[in-house]
C-alpha positions in Angstrom: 122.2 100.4 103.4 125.0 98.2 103.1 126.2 94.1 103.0 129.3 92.7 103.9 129.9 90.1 102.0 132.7 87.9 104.4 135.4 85.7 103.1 134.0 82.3 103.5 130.3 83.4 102.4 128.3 82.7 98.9 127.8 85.5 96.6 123.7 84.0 96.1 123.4 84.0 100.8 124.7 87.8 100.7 122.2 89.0 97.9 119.6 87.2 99.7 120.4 89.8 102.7 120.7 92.5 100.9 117.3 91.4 99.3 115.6 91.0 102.5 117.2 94.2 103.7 115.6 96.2 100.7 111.9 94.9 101.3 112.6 95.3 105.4 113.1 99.3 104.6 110.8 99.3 101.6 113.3 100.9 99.1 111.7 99.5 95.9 108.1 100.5 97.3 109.2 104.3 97.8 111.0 104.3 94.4 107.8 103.1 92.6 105.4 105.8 94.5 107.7 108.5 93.9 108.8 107.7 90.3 105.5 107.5 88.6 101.5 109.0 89.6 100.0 106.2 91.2 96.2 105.9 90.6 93.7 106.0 93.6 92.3 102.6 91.8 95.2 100.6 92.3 96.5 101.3 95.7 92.9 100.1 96.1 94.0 97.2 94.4 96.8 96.6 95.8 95.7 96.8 99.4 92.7 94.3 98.0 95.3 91.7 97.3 97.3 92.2 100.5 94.0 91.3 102.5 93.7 88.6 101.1 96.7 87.3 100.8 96.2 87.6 104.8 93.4 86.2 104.8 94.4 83.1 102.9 97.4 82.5 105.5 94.8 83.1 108.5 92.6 80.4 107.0 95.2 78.0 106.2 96.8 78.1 109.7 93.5 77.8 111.6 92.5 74.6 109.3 96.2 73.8 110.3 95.7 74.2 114.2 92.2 72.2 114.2 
């Protein structure tokens, strides 16, 4: 995984790449799971607040659409 950063580009634009880039391939994710024990309870959690985080959006963009 690599940027280029080219001559006549911003130092902030090129670590917003390689920022995106990192959370396209899930780096940090895999480092977390495999660097400490993860409890049962808090992927549980976690996959609580991803739903509805969704769910939120959904809502919003069908109030949105009406």
């Amino acid at each position: 995984m690599a940027v280029i950063v080219h001559a006549n580009e911003n130092i902030d634009s090129a670590l917003k790449r390689l920022h995106r880039e990192v959370m396209r391939e899930k780096i940090l994710e895999t480092y977390r799971e495999k660097a400490y024990r993860v409890l049962p309870s808090a992927q549980d959690i976690q996959k609580r607040r991803e739903w509805a985080k969704m769910k939120r959006r959904r809502r919003s963009a069908a109030r949105r659409a009406k």
